[in-house]
C-alpha positions in Angstrom: 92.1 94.9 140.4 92.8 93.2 137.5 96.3 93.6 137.2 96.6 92.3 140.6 95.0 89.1 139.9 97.5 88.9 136.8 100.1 89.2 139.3 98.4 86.5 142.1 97.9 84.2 139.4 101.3 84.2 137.5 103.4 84.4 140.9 101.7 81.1 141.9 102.0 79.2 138.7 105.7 80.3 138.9 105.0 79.0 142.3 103.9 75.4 141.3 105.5 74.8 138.3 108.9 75.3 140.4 110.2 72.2 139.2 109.4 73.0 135.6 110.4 76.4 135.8 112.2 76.4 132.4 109.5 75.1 130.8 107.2 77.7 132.4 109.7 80.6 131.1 109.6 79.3 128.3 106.1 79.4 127.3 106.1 82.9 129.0 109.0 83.8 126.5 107.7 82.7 123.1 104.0 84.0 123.7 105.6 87.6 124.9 107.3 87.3 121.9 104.9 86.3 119.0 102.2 88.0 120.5 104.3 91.6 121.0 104.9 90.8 117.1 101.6 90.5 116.5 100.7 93.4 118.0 103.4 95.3 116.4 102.5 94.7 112.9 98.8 94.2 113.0 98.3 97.6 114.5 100.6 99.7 112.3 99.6 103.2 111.2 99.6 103.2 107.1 98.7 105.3 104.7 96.7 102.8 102.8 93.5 101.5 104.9 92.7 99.0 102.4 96.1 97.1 103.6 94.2 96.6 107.3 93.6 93.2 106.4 96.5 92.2 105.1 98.5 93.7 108.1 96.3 91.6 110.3 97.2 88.1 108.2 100.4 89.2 108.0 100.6 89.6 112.3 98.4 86.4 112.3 101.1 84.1 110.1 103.9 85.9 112.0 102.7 85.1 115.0 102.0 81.3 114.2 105.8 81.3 112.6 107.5 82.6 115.9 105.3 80.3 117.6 106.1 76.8 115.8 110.0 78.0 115.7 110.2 78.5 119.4 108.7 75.4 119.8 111.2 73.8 117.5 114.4 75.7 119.0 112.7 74.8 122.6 112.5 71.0 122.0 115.3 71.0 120.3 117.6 72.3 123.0 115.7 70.4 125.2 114.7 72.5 127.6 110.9 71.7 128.1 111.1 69.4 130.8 106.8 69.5 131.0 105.1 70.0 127.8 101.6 70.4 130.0 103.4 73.2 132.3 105.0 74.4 128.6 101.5 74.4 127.0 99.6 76.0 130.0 101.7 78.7 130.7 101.7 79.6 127.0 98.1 79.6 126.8 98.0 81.9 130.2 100.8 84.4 129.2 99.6 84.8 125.9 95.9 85.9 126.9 97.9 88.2 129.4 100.2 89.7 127.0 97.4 90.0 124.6 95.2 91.8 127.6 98.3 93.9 128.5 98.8 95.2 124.9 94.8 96.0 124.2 95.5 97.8 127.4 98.1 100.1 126.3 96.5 100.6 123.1 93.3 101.8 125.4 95.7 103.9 127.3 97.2 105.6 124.1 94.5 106.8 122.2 92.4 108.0 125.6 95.8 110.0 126.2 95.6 110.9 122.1 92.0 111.6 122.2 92.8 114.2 125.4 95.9 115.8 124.2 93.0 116.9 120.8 90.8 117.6 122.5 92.6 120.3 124.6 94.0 121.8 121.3 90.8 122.1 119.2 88.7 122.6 122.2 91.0 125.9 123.3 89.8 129.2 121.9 91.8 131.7 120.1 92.0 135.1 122.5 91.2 138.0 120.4 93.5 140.7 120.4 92.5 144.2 120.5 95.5 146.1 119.5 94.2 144.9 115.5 90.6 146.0 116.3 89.9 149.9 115.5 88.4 151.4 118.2 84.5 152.6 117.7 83.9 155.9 116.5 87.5 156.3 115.2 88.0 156.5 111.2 91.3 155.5 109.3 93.8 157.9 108.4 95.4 158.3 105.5 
């Protein structure tokens, strides 16, 4: 349901901002981007917990450098014809992107949390070739 109105909603701003398309791909571009960067380093598996933090203003200062250098590179080659269209459709794809990630991160550790579960839920058959039978003693 709600990837259908993600759809809807980004097919008819696409839709209206027709005549500001570049500006529109580019604001889906440099939130896809700096957010997937984000993502990327703010959720990295480490061996140190205490560097959590860190990670996370690391991801944050990332994100706000790829950010302010699209911008620059966007302007620059002038290719924002609408900064409103450019600012909006940032602001949209970057909540969407951010959704989309949490998303998968949902959807990874439910199929992580499954996959142990099966494995330390699963009991180990006994065999009785190893067991000596009742009533029989040992040889030697």
């Amino acid at each position: 349901m709600i990837f259908g109105l993600i759809m809807l909603l980004s097919i008819v701003a696409g839709i209206l901002s027709g005549a500001h398309f570049h500006s529109f791909m580019a604001g889906f571009g440099i939130a896809a981007i700096a957010i997937g960067t984000a993502y990327w380093l703010a959720f990295r598996a480490t061996r140190y917990p205490q560097l959590a933090l860190l990670m996370l203003l690391v991801a944050m200062t990332v994100k706000l450098v790829i950010t302010v250098m699209g911008v620059m590179w966007v302007v620059k080659a002038n290719i924002i014809s609408s900064p409103f269209v450019f600012s909006l459709s940032y602001l949209f794809f970057s909540i969407v992107v951010t959704y989309g990630y949490f998303k998968l991160r949902e959807y990874q550790m439910s199929v992580a949390a499954k996959r142990n579960t099966v494995v330390f839920s699963t009991s180990m058959p006994t065999s009785t070739a190893l067991a000596p039978a009742t009533g029989a003693t040992a040889k030697i």
